[in-house]
N, CA, C and O atoms as a MOPAC input file, in Angstrom:
PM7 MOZYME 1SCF
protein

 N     -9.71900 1     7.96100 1     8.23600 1
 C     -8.97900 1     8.82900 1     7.36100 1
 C     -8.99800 1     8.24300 1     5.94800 1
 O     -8.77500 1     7.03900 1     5.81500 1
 N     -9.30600 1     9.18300 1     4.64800 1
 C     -8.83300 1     8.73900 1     3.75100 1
 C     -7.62400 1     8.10800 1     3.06900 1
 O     -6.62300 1     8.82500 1     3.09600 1
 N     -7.52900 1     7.26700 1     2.63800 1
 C     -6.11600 1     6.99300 1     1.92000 1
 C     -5.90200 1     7.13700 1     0.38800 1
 O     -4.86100 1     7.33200 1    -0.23900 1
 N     -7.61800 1     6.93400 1    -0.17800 1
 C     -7.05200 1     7.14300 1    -1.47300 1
 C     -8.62300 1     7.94800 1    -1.92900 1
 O     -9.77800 1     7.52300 1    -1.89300 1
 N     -8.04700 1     9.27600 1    -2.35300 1
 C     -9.43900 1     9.94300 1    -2.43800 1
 C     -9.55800 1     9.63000 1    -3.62300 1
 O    -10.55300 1     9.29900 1    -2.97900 1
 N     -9.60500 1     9.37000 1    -4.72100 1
 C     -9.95700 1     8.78000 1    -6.42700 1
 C    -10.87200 1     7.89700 1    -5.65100 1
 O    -11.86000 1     8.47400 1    -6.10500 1
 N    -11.32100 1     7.12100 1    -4.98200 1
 C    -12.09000 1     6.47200 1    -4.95200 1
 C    -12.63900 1     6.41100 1    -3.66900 1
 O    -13.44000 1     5.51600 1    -3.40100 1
 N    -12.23500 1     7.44500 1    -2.64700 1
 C    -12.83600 1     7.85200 1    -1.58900 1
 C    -12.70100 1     6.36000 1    -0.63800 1
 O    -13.65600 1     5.83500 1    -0.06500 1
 N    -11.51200 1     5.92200 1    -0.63300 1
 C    -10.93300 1     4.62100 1     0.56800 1
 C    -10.49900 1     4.67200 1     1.78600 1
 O     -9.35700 1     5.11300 1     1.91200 1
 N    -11.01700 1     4.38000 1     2.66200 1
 C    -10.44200 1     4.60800 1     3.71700 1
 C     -9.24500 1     3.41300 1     4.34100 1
 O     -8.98800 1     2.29800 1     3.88600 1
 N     -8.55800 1     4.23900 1     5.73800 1
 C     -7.43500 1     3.07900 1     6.12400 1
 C     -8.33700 1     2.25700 1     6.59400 1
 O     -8.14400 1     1.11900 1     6.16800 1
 N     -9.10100 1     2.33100 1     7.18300 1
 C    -10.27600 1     0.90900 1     7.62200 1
 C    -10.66800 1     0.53100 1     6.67300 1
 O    -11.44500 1    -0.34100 1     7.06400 1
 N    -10.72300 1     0.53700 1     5.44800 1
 C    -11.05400 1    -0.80300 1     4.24700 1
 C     -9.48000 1    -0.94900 1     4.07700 1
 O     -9.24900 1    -2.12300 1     4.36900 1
 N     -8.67800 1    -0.52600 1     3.85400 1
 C     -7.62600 1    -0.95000 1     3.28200 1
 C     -6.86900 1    -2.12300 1     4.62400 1
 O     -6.28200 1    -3.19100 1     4.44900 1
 N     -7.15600 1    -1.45900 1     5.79300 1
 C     -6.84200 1    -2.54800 1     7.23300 1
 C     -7.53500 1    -4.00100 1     6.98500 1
 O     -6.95300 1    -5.05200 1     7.24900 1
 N     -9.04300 1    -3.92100 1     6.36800 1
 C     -9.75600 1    -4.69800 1     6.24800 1
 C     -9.15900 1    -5.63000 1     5.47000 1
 O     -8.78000 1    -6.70700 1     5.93100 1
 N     -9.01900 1    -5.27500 1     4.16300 1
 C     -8.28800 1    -6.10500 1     3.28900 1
 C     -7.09300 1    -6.67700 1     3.59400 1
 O     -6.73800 1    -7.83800 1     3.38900 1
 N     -6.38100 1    -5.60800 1     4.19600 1
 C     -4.69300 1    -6.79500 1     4.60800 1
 C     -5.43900 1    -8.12400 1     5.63000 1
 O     -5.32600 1    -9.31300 1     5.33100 1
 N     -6.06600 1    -7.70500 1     6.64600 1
 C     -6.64900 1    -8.66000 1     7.91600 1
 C     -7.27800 1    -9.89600 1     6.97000 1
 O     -7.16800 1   -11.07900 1     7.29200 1
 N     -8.07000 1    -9.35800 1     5.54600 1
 C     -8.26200 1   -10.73800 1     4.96800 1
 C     -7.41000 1   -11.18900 1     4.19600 1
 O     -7.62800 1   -12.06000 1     3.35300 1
 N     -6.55500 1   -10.74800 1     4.36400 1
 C     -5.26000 1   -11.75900 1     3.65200 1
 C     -4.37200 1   -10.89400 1     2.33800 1
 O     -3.47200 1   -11.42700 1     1.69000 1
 N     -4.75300 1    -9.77000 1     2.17700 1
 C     -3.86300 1    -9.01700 1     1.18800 1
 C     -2.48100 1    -8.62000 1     1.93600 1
 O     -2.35500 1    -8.14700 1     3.06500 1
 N     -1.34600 1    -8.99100 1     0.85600 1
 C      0.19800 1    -8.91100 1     0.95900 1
 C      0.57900 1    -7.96300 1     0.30600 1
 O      1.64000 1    -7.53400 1     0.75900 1
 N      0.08900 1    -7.21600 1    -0.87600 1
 C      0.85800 1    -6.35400 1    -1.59300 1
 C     -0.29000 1    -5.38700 1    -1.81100 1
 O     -1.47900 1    -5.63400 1    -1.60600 1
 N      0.24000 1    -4.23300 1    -2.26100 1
 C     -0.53400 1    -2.80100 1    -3.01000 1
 C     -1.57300 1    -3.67400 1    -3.57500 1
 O     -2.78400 1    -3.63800 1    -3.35600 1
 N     -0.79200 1    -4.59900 1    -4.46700 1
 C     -1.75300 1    -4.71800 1    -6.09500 1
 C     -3.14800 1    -6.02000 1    -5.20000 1
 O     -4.30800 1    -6.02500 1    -5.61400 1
 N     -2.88700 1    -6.56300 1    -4.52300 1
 C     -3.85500 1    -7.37100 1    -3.65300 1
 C     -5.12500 1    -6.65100 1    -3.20800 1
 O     -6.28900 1    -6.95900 1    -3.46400 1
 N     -4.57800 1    -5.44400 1    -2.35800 1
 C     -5.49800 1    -4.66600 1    -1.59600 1
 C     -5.92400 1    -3.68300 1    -2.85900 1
 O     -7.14700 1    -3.55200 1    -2.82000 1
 N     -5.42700 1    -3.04200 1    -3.82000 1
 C     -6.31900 1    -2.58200 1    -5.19800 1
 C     -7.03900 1    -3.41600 1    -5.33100 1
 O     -8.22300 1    -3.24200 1    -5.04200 1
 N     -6.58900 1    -4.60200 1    -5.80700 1
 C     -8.13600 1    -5.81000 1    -6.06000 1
 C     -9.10200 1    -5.54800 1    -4.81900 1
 O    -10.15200 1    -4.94500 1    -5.03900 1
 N     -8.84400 1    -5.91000 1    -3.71500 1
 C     -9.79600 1    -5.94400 1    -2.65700 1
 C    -10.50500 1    -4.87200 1    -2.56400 1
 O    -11.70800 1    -5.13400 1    -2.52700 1
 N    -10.16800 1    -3.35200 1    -2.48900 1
 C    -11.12400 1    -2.66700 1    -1.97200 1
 C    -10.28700 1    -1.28300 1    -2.89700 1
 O    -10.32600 1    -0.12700 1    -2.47300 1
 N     -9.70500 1    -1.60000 1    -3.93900 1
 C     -9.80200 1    -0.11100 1    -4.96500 1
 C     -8.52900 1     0.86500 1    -4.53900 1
 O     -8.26900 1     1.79600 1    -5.30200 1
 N     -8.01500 1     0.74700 1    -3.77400 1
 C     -6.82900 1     2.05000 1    -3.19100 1
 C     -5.94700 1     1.58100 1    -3.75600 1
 O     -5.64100 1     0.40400 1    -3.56300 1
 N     -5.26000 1     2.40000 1    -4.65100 1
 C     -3.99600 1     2.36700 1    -4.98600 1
 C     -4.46600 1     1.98100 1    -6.66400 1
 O     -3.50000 1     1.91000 1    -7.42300 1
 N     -5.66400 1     1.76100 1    -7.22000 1
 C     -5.71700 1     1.41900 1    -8.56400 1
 C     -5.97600 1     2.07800 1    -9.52400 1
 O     -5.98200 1     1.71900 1   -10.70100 1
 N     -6.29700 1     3.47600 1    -8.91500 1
 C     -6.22100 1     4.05100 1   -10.22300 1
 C     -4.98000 1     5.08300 1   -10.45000 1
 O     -4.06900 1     4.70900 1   -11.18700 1
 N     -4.90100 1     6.60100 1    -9.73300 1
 C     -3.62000 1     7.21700 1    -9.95900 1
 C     -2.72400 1     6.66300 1    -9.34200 1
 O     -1.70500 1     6.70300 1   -10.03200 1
 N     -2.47300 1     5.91100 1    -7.93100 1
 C     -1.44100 1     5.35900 1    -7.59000 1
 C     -0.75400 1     6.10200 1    -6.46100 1
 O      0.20500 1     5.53800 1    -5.93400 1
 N     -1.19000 1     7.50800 1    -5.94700 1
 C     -0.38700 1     8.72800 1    -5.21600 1
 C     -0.69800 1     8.10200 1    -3.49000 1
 O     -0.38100 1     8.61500 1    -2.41700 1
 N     -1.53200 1     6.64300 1    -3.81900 1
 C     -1.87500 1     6.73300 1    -2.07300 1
 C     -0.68100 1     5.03500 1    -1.85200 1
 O     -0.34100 1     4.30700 1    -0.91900 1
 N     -0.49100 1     5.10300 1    -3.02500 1
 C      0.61900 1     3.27300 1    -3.09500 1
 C      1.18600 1     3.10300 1    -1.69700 1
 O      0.81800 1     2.12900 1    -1.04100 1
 N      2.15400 1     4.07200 1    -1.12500 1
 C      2.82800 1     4.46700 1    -0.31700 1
 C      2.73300 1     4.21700 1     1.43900 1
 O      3.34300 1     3.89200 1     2.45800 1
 N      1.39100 1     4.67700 1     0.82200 1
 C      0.25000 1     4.48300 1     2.22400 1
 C     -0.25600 1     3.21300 1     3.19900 1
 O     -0.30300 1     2.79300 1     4.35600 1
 N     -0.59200 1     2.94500 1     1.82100 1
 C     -1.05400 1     1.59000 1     1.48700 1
 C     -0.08100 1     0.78000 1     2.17100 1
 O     -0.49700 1     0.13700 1     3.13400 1
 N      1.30100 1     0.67300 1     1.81900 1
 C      2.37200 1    -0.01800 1     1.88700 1
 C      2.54400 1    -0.21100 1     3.23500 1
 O      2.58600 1    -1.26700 1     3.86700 1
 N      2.63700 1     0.89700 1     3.59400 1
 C      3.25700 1     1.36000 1     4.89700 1
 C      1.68400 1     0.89300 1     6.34300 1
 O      1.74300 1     1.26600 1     7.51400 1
 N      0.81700 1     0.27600 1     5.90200 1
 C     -0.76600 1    -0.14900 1     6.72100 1
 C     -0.44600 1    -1.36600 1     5.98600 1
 O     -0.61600 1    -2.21900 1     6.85700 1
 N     -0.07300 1    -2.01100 1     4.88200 1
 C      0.54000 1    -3.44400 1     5.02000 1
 C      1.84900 1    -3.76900 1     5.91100 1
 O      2.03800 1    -4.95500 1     6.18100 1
 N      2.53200 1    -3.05400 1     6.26600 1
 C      4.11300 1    -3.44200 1     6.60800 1
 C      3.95400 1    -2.95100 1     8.32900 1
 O      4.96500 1    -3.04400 1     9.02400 1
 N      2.58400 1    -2.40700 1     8.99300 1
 C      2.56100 1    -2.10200 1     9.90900 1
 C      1.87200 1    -3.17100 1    10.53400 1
 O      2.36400 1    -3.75100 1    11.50200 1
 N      0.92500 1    -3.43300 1    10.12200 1
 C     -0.26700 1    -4.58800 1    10.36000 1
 C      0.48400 1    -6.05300 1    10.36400 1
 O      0.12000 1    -7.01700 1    11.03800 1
 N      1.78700 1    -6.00700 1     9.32800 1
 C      2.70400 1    -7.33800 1     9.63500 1
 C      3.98600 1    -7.36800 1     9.77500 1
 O      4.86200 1    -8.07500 1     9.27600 1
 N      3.99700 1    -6.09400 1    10.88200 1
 C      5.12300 1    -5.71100 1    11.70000 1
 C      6.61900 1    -6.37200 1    10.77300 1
 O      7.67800 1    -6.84600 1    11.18500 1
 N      6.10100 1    -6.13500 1     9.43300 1
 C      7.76400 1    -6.15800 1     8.59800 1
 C      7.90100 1    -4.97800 1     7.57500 1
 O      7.36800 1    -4.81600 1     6.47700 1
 N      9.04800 1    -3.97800 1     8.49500 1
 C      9.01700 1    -3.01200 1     7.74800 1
 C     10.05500 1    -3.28200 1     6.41500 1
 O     10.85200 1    -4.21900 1     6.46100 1
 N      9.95900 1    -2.14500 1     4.91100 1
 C     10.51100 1    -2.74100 1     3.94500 1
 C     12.18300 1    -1.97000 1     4.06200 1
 O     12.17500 1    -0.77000 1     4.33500 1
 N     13.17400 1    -2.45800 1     3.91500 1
 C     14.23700 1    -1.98000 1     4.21700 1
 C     14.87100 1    -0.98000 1     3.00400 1
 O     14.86500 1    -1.64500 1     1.96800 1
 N     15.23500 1    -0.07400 1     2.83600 1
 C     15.75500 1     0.74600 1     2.03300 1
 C     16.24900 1     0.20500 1     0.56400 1
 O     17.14900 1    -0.63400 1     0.52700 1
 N     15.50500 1     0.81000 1    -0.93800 1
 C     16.51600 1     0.08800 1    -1.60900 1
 C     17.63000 1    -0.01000 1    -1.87000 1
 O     18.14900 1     0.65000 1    -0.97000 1
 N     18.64700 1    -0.48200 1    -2.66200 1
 C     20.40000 1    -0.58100 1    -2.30100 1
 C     20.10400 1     0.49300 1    -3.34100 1
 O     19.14100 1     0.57800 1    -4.10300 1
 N     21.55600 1     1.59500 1    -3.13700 1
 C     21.54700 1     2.69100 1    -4.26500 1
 C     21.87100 1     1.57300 1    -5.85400 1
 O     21.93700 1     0.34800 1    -5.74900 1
 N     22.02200 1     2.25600 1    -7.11800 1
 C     22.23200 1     1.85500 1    -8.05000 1
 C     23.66700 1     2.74700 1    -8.11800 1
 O     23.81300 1     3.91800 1    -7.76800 1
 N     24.40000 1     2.08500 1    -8.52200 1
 C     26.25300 1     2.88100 1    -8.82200 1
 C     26.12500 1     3.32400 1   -10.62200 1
 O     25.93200 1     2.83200 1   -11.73400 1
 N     26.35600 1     4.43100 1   -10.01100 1
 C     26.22200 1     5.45300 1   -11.56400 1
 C     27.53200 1     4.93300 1   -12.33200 1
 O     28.67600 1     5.11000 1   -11.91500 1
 N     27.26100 1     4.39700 1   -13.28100 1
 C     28.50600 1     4.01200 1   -14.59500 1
 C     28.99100 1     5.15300 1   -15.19500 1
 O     28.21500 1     5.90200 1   -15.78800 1
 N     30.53800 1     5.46200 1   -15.09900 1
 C     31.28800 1     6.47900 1   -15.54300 1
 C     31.76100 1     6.15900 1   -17.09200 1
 O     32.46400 1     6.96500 1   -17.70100 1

């Protein structure tokens, strides 16, 4: 399956790259291009890093709106 069509990436290169050692989006952009140019597959990406090292990312804390 594609993950990032701007550069026509698939989840098997982007699997590839975490397996060689990429930790973040901006790692696996270096490695094999997904996620570096518009950015709409980041998500994806994230979520085939956080699966592959069975640590999912936990919700961010809301921000408290100043009255």
């Amino acid at each position: 399956m594609y993950v990032c069509l701007c550069l026509g990436v698939t989840n098997e290169a982007v699997a590839e790259a975490v397996a060689a050692g990429a930790r973040t989006t901006r790692h696996v952009a270096q490695a094999c291009g997904a996620g570096s140019e518009c950015g709409r597959c980041r998500r994806t990406v994230r979520s085939i890093i956080d699966a592959m090292h069975h640590t999912p990312r936990t919700a961010r804390p809301r921000r408290e709106s100043r009255a």
